[in-house]
ZATI-130712 format. One record per residue (C-alpha): residue in three letters; x, y, z; residue number from 1; chain. Coordinates in Angstrom, 3 decimals. Layout:
BEGIN
{node "ALA",{X,Y,Z},NUM,"A"},
...
END
This chain:
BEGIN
{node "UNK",{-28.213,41.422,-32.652},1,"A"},
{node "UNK",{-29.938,39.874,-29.733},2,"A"},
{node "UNK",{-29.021,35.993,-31.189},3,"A"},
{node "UNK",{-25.504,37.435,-30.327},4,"A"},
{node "UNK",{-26.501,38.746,-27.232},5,"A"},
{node "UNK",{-28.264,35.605,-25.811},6,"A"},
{node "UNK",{-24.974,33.331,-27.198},7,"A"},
{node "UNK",{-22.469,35.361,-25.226},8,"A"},
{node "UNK",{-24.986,34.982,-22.081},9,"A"},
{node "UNK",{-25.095,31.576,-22.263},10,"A"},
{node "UNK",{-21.245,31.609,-23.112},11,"A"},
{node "UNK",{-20.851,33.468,-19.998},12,"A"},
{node "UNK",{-22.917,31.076,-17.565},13,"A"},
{node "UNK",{-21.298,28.234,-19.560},14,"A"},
{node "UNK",{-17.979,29.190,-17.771},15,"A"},
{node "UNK",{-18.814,30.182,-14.779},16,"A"},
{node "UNK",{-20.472,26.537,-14.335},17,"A"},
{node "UNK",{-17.495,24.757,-15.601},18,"A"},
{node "UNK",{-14.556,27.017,-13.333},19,"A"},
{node "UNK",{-17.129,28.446,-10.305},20,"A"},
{node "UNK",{-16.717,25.304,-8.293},21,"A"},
{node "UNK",{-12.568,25.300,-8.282},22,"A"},
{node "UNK",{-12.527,27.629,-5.608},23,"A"},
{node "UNK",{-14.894,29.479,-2.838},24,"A"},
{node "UNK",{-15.267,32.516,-1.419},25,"A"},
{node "UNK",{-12.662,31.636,0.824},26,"A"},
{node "UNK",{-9.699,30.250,-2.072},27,"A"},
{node "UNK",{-9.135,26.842,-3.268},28,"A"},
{node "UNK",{-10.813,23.518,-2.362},29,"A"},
{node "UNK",{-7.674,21.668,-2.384},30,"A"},
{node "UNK",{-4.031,21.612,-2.970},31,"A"},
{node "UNK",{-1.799,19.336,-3.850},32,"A"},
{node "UNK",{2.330,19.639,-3.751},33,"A"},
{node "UNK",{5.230,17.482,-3.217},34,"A"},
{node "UNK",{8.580,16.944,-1.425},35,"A"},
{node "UNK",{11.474,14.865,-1.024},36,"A"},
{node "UNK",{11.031,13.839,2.540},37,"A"},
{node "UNK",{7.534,13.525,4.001},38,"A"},
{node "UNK",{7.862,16.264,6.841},39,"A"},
{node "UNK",{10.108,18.038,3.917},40,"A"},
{node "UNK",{9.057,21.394,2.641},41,"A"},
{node "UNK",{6.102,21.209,0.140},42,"A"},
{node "UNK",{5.995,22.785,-2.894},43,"A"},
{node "UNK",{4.581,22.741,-6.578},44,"A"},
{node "UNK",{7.136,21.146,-7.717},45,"A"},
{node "UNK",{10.655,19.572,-6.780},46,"A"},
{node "UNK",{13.634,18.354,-8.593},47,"A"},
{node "UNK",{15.682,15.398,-7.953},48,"A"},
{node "UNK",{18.776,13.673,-9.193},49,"A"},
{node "UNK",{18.845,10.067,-9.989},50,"A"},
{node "UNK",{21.610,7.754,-11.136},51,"A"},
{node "UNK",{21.440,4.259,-12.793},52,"A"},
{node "UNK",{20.332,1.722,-9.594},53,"A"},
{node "UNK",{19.061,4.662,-7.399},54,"A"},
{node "UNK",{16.100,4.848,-5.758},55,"A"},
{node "UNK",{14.437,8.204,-4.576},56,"A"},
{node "UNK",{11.107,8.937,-2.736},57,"A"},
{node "UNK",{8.698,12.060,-3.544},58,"A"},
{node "UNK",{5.636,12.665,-1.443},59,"A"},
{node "UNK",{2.875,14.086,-2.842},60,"A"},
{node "UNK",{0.308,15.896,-0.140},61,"A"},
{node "UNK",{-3.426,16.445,-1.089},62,"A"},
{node "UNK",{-4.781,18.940,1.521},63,"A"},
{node "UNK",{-8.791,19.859,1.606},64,"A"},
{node "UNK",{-8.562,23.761,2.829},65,"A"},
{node "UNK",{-12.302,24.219,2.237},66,"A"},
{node "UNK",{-14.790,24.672,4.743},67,"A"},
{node "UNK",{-16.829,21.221,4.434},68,"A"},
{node "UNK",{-15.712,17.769,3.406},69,"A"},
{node "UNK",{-14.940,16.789,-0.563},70,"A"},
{node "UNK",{-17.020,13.694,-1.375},71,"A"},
{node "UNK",{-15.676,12.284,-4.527},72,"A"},
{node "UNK",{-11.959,13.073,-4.614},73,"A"},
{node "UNK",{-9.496,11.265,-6.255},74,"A"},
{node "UNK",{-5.781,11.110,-6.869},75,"A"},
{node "UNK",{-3.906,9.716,-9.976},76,"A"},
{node "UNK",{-0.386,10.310,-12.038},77,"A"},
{node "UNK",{-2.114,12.658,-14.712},78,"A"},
{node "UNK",{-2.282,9.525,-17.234},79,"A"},
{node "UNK",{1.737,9.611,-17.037},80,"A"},
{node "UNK",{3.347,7.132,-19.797},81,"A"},
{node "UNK",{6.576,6.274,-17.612},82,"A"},
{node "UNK",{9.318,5.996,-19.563},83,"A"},
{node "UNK",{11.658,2.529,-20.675},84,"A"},
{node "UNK",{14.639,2.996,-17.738},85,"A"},
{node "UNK",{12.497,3.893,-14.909},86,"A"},
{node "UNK",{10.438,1.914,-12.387},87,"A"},
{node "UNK",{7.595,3.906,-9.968},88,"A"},
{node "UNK",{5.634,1.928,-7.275},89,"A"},
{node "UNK",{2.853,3.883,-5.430},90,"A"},
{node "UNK",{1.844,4.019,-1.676},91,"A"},
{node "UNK",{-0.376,5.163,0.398},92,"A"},
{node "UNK",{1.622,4.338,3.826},93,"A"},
{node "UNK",{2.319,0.916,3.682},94,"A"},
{node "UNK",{-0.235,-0.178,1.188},95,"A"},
{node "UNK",{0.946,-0.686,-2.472},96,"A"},
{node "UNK",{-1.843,1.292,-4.476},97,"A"},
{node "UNK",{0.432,1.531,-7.824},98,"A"},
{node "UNK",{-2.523,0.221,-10.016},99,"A"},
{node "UNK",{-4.948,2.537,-8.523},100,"A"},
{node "UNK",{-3.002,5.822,-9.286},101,"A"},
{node "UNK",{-1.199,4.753,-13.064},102,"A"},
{node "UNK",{-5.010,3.249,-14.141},103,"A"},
{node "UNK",{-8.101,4.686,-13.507},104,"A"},
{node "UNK",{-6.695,6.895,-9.615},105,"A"},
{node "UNK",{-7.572,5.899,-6.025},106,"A"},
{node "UNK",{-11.012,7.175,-5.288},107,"A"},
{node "UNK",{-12.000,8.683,-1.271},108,"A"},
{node "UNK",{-13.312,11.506,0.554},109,"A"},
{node "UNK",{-11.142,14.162,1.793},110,"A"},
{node "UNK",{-13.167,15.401,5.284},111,"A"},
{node "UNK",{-12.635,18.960,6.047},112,"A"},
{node "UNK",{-8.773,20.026,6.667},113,"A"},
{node "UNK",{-7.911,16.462,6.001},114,"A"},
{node "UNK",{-4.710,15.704,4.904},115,"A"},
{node "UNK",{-4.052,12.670,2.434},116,"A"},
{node "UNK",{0.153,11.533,1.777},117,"A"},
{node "UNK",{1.467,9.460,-1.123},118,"A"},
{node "UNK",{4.706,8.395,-1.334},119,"A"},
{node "UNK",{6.248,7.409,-5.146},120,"A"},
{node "UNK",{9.335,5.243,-5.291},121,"A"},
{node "UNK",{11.196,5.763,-7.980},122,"A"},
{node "UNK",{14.014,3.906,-9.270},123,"A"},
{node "UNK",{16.454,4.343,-12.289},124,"A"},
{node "UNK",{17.332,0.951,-14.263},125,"A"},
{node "UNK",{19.460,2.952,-16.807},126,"A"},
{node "UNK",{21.521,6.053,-16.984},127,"A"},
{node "UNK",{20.019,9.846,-17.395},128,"A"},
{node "UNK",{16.328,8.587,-17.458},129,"A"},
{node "UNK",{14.216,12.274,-17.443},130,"A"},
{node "UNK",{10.836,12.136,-16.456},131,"A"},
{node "UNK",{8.385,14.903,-15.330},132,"A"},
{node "UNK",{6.577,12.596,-12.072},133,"A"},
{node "UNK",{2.887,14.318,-11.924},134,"A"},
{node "UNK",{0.722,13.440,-8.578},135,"A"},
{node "UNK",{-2.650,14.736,-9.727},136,"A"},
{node "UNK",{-5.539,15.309,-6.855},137,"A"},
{node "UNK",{-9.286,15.881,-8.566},138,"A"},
{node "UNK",{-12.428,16.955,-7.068},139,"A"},
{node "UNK",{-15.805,15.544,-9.113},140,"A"},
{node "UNK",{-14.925,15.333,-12.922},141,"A"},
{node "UNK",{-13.967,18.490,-13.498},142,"A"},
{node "UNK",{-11.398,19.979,-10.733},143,"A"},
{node "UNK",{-7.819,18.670,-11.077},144,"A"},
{node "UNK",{-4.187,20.309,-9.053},145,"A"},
{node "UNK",{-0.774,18.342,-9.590},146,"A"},
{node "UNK",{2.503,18.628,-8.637},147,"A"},
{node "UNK",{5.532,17.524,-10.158},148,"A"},
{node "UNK",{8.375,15.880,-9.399},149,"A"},
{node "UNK",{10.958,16.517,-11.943},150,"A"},
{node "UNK",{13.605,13.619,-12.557},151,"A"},
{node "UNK",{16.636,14.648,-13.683},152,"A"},
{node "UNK",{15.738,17.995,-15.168},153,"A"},
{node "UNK",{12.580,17.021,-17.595},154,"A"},
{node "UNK",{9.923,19.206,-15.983},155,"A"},
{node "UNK",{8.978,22.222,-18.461},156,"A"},
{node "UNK",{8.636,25.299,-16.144},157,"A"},
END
């Protein structure tokens, strides 16, 4: 009886190590969301439509809303295969940081109530290409948001 005991103690401080630091006592340390246009409306997610030769822009936001900087943030596509049809370039205002994000993600510090933009551009080479575009913000090793930008309907709700 008390071997079961001890292992659910330890199961409990187990988790709250591995989800305590996702959020304060004031909410989340971060968020991350996208939109069509840069000073567009941000959300968790936003659909688009995209024809063979057409080129579309998302912009993903990564905001710090905690009270103190976040040393040790990052920002990647979620390990996103992108699919035969489809061509996505990465920025980070004018500076191409494609490999960054689709390899191993950009690495900075977010001070606080810092704001951090990256713009995909995405083009179609083919006809009805569906893809689910994830921008994924991470805190440490363990804390990751995303938001997705769903081509042509292949998001799962």
């Amino acid at each position: 009886m008390a071997g079961r005991v001890l292992a659910c103690i330890v199961g409990l401080f187990a988790c709250a190590l591995i989800f305590a630091p996702t959020t304060t006592a004031l909410g989340p340390l971060f968020t991350v969301k996208v939109a069509k246009q840069k000073n567009g409306s941000y959300g968790s997610d936003t659909k688009v439509k995209l024809d063979k030769d057409e080129t579309v822009n998302l912009w993903y936001r990564m905001k710090n809303v905690s009270p103190g900087q976040l040393s040790n943030s990052g920002f990647d596509d979620g390990d996103n295969e992108i699919p035969d049809g489809l061509s996505v370039k990465w920025f980070k205002g004018k500076t191409n940081v494609s490999h960054d994000v689709q390899t191993s993600g950009l690495d900075f510090d977010l001070k606080e109530d810092q704001v951090r933009y990256f713009q995909a551009k995405v083009r179609a080479d083919r006809k009805n290409v569906k893809h689910c575009l994830i921008g994924r913000g991470n805190y440490g090793d363990a804390i990751y948001k995303s938001a997705d930008g769903n081509i042509n309907g292949n998001c799962i709700s």
